[in-house]
C-alpha positions in Angstrom: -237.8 142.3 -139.0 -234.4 142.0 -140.4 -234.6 144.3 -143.2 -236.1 147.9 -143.2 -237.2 150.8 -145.8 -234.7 154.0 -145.7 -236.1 157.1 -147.2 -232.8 159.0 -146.3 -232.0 161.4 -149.6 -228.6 161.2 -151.3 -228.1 164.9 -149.6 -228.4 163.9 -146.1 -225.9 160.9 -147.0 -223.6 162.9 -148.6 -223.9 165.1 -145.1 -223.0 162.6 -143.2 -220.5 161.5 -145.3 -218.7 164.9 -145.3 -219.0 165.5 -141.5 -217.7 161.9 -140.6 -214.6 162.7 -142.8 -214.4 166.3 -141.4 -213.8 164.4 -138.1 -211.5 161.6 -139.7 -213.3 158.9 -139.1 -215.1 156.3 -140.9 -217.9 157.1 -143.1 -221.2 155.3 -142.0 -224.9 155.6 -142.2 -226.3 156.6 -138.8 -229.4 153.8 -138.7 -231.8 156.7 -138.6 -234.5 154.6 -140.3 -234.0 152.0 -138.5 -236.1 153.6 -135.8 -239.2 154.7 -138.0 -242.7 153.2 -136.8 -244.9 151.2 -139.1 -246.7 154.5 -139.3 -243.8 156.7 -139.7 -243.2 154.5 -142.9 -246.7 154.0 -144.6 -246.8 158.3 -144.1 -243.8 158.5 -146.1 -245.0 155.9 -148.8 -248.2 157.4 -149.1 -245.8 160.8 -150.0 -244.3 159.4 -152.8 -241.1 159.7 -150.8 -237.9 157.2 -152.6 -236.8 154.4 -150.7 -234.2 151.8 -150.0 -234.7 148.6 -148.0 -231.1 148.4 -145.7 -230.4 145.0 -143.4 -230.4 145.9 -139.6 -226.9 144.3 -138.5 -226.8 143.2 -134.9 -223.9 142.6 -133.1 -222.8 139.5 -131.4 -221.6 137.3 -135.0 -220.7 133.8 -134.6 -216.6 133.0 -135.7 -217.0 131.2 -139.1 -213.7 128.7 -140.0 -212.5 129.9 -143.5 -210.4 127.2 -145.6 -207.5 129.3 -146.0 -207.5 131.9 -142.6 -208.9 130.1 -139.8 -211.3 130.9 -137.5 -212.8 134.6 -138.0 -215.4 137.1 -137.4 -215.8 140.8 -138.1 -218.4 143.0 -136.0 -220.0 144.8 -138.6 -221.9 146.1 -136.6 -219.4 148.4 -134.9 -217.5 149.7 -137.7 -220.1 150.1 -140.5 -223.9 151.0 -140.6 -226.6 149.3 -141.6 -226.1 148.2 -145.5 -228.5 148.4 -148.3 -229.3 145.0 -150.1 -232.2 146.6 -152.2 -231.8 149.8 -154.4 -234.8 152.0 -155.0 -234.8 150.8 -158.5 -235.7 147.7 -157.1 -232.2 145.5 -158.0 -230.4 143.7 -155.1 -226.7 144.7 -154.3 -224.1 142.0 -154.1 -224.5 141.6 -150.5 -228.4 140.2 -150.9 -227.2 138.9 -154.6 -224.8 136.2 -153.9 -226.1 135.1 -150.7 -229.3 134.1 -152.7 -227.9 133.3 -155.8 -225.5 131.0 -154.3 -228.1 129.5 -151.8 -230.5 128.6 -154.6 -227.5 127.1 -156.9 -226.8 124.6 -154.2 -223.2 126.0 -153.5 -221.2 124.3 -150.8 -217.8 126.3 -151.2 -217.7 129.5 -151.9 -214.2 130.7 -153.1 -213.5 134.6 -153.4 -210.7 136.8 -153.5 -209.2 138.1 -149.4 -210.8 141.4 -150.5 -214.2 139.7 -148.8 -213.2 138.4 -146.0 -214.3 141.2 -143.7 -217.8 140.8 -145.2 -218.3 137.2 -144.6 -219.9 137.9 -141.0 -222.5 140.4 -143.4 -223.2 137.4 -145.6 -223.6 134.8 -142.7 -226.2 137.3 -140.8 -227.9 137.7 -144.3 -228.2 133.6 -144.0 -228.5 134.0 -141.0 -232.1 136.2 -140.8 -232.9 134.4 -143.9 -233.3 130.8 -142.2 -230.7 129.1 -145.2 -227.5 127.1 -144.5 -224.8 128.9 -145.2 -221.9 127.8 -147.1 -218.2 127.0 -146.6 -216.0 129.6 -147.2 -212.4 130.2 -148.4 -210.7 132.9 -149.0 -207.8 133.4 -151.5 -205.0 135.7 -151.8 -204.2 138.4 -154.6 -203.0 138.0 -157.7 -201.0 140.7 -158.1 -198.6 142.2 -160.9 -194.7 141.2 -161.8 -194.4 144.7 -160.2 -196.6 144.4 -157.1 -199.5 146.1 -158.3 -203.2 144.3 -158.1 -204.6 143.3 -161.2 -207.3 144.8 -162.0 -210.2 144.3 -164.9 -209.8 148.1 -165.6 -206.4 147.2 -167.3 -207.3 145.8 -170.5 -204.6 143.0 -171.2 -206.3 140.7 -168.5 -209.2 140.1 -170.4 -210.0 136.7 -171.3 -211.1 137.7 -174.5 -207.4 139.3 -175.5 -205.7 135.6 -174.4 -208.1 133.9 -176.6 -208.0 136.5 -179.3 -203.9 136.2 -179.2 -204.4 132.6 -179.1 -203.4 131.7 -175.7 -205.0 128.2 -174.8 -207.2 127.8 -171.7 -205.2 125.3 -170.3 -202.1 127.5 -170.2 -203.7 130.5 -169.0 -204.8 127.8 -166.0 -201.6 125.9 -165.4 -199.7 129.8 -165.0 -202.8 131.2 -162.5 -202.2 128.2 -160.1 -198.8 127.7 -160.4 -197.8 131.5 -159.4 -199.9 130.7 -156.7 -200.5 128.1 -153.6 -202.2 124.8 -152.7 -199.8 122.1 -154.4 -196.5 120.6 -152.8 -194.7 121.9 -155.8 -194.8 124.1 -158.5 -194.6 122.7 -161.6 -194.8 123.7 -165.4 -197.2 122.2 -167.8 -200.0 120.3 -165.2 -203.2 119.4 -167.6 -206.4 119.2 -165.8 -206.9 116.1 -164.5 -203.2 116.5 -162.6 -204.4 119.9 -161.4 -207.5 118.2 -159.7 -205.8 115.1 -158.1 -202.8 117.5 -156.6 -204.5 119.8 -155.4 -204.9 120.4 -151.5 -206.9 123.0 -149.7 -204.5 122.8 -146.8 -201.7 124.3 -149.3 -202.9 127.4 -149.9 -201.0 130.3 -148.3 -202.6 133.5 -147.2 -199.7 136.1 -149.0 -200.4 137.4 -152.2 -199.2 135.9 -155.2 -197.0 137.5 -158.4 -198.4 136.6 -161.7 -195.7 136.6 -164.3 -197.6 137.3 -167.7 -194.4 136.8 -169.4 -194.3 133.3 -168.7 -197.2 132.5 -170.8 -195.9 131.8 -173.8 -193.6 129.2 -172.0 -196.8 127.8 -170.6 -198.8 127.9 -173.8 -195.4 126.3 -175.5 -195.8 123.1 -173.4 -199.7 122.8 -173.5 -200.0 123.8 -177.4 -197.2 121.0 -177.8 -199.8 118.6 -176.0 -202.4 119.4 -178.3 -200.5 119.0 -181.7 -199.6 115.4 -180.3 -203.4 114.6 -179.7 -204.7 113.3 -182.8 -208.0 115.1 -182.0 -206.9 117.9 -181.1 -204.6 118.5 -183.5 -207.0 118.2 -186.2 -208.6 121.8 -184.7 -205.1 123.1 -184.6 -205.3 122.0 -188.4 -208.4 123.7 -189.6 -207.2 127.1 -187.3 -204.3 127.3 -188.9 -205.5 126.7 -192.6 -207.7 129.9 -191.5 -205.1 131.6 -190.4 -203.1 130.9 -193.6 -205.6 132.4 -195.6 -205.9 135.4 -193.6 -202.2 136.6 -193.5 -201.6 135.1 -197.1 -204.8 135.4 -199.0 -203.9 138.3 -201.1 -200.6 136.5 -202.1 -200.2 133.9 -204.4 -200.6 131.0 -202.1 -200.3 127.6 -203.9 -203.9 125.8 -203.2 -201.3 122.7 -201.9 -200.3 124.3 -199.0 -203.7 124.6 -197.4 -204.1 120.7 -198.2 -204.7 118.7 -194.5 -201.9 116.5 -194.8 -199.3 119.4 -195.5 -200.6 121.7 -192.7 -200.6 118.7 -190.2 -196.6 117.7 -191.4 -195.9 121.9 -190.4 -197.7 121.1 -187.2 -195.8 118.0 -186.0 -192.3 119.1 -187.1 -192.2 122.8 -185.6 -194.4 121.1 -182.1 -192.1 122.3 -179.1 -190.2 125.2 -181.5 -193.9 127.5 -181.3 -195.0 129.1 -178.7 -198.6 130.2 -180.4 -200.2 129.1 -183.4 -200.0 132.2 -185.1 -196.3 132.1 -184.9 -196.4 129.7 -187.9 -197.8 132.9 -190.1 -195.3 135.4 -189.1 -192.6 136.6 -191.7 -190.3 133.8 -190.2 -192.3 130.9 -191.8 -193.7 132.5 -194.8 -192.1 130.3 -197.0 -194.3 127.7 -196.0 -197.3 129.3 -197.8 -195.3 131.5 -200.2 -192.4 130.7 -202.3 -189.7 132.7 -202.0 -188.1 135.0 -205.0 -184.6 133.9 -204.9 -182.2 134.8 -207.7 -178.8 132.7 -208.9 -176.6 135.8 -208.8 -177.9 135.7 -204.9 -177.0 131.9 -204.4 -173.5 132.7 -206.3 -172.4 135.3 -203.4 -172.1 132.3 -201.1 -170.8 129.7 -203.3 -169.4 129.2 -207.1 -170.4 125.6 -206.8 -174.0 126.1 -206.8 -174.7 124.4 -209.6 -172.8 121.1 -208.8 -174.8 121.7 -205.1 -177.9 122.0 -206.6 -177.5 119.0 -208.7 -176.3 116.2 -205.8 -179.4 117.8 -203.9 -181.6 117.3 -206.2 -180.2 113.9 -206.2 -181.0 113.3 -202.9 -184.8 113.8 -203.9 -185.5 111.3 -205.7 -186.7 108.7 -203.2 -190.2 109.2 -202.4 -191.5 111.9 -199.8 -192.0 109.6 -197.6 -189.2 108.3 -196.9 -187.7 111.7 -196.2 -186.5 112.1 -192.7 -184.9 114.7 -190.7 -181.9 112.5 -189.5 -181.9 111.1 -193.3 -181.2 114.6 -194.6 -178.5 115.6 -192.5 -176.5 112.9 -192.9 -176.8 112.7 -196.9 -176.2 116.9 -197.0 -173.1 115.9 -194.8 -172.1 114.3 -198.0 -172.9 116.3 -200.4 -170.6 119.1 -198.9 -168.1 116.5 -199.0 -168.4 116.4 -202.3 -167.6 120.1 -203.2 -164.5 122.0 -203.7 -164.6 124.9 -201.3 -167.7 125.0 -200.2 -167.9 124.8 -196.2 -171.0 122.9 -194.8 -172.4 126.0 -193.5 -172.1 128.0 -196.4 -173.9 125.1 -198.3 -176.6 125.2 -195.8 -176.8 128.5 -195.7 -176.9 128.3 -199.9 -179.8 126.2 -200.0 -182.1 127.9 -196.8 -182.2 130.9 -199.2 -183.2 128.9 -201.9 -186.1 127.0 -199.8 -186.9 129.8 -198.2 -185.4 133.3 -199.0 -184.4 133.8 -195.0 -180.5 133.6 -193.5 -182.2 131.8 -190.6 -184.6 129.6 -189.4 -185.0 125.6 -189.0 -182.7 123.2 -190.0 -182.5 123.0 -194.0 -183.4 118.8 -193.2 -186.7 120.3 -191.4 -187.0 122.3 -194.3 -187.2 120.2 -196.9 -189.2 117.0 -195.1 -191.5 119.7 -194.3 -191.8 121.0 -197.7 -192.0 117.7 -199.6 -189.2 116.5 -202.5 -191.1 118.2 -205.0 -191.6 121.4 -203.5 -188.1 121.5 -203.0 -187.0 120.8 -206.3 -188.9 123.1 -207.9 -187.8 125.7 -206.1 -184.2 124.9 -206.3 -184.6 124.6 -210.1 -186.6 128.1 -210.2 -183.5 129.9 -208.3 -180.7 128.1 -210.2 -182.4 128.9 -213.7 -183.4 132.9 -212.5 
C-alpha cells in the first residue's frame, strides 16, 4: 500500500542522522521499513516493538500550477525519505493533517505561506494515494520585519491577542497586512472590507517578500477608528468602551458621575475623531481633564495675564446661550473678540489663560474644542473655581 509501519528506534535515526551530517549531506531516513514483509511486521507487533506508520513516496510527481509561482513540482522522492504522517501516539502530522482536514472541509484554495511550496508535491501524492481531488494551491510570500527579519509567533508583539488588547481594530491590522503586500493595482491607506474584496486580483500578487511596517498601525487604526466613530452603530460600542475605560484609569479619582453620561462621551468621540489614533488615547494624561477637573489656582492664571478677571467675565459671557448652540467656529470667532477687548492681553496668552483654566495643561486642543466639548456649564464652573481659588 501507500503507507507502511516503521519500527526504526529514535537511536538508529539519530545514527543516521549523525552519519549523513558527518558526510555533509542531507539528513534522510533510509526506507529501511519500507522493505519489511507482512510477516516481518506482525513479528515485530506481536513483540511489543513501537511504531510509526511513514507514506512510501514514489518518484515521477505530476507539475501542479500554483496561483502565485506557476507551474511546479518537487521530487521528494530524491531529496528526502519517506515521511511519517502518523506518530506512535497515534496523532497525524501536518502532512496527513491538512490534506484531510482540508479535503473533508470542502476547501478549493488553499493559501499558505512560500515556506510550503516544496511540499505541495507531498501533499498532492497524499491526495494522490488517497483517491480525493486535490485543491488549488497558492503560495504567498513572507512577511517579513522593517528590518528584514521573518516574523515569527516566537516574538511576542505579533500576537493577535496584544493588537486587540492595545486596542488595535481588526480592520486596521487588515488594511496594513495587505497593503505592505501584493495583489492590488495600488496601494492604498484605509480600504474597508468590502473594497478589499472587490480589488483584489490573484494575478497581482508578487512572489518577493514583503516588509511589514508595525509603525504604521496607528496611522492605519487612525483612519479606520475615524470610520467607526462616524457609524452611528458603531460608535455606540466605541461609547460603552470608553465609559469602561474611563472608569478604569479614573475610578479612584473623583470623577463627576456626568462625565460617564452617553451623550457627553459620544460629543468627546465625534470632536477628537481623526486627532486619536486608539481609543485609549482619550484616557491618557493629555485628556484627563475630560473626566477630572483640574486644580488651577488664580495666582497661576495671573502669571500670564493681570486681566484675568475682565477675561473671565466676557467668557463667561459668551456662555450664556445654550449648549447647544455652541460651536467650534462660533467660539473662535467670539474669543477673537474678547481679546480685542483687553488691554495687553495677546490672543495667545488669553488662550493660553483659559486652557489652564479648562484644563490645567499648556497644550492640547483648541480652547473652542474645549469648551463645546465640555459643555457652558462645565466651563463656567471651572472658570469661576480658578478665578475665586
Amino acid at each position: 500500500g501507500a503507507a507502511y509501519r516503521c519500527f526504526c528506534s529514535p537511536q538508529r535515526l539519530q545514527l543516521l542522522r549523525r552519519d549523513a551530517l558527518r558526510r555533509q549531506q542531507t539528513p534522510r531516513y533510509d526506507n529501511r521499513c519500507r522493505h519489511l514483509t507482512a510477516t516481518e511486521v506482525a513479528q515485530k507487533l506481536s513483540q511489543g516493538l513501537d511504531c510509526v506508520i511513514r507514506f512510501r513516496l514514489e518518484r515521477g510527481v505530476q507539475p501542479f500550477q500554483d496561483l502565485v509561482y506557476g507551474w511546479n513540482k518537487h521530487e521528494v522522492a530524491e531529496v528526502e525519505g519517506d515521511p511519517v504522517i502518523l506518530k506512535g501516539d497515534g496523532f497525524p502530522t501536518y502532512h496527513l493533517a491538512n490534506v484531510v482536514d482540508d479535503h473533508h472541509m470542502g476547501i478549493t484554495h488553499v493559501l499558505r505561506g512560500t515556506e510550503w511550496l516544496a511540499s505541495t508535491s507531498k501533499h498532492l501524492l497524499l491526495y494522490k494515494a488517497l483517491g480525493w481531488e486535490p485543491p488549488q494551491f497558492g503560495h504567498l510570500p513572507l512577511l517579513l520585519n522593517k528590518d528584514g527579519g521573518k516574523l515569527s509567533k516566537r516574538q511576542g508583539d505579533i500576537f493577535l491577542e496584544r493588537f486587540a488588547r492595545d486596542g488595535f481594530l481588526p480592520e486596521a491590522l487588515l488594511d496594513i497586512v495587505t497593503n505592505c503586500g501584493s495583489g492590488f493595482a495600488e496601494k492604498q491607506m484605509g480600504r474597508t472590507l468590502e473594497e478589499l474584496i472587490s480589488q483584489f486580483e490573484v494575478g497581482r500578487i508578487t512572489t518577493h517578500s514583503a516588509l511589514l511596517d508595525l509603525e504604521a498601525l496607528p496611522e492605519f487604526n487612525r483612519i479606520h477608528l475615524t470610520r467607526h466613530i462616524e457609524n452611528q452603530g458603531l460608535r455606540q460600542k466605541l461609547v460603552r468602551e470608553l465609559q469602561g475605560l474611563v472608569e478604569l484609569v479614573y475610578g479612584d479619582q473623583q470623577v463627576d458621575p456626568d462625565v460617564l453620561e452617553k451623550e457627553y462621551v459620544e460629543r468627546v468621540l465625534l470632536l477628537r475623531k481623526g486627532h486619536i489614533s486608539l481609543l485609549k488615547n482619550l484616557v491618557s494624561s493629555d485628556y484627563s481633564y475630560l473626566w477630572v477637573r483640574p486644580l488651577v489656582s488664580r495666582q497661576q492664571l495671573q502669571t500670564i495675564s493681570a486681566e484675568v478677571d475682565k477675561i473671565g467675565k466676557l467668557v463667561l459671557g459668551l456662555l450664556t446661550r445654550p449648549a447647544a448652540a455652541l460651536t467650534v467656529e462660533e467660539l473662535n470667532r467670539e474669543l477673537r473678540k474678547v481679546q480685542e477687548q483687553t488691554r495687553e492681553t495677546k490672543y495667545s496668552s488669553m488662550m493660553q489663560l483659559l486652557r489652564l483654566a479648562l484644563s490645567g495643561q499648556q497644550h492640547g486642543p483648541s480652547v473652542a474644542e474645549m469648551m463645546v466639548t465640555l459643555g457652558a456649564e462645565e466651563v463656567c464652573g471651572r472658570i469661576h473655581r480658578a478665578l475665586s481659588s
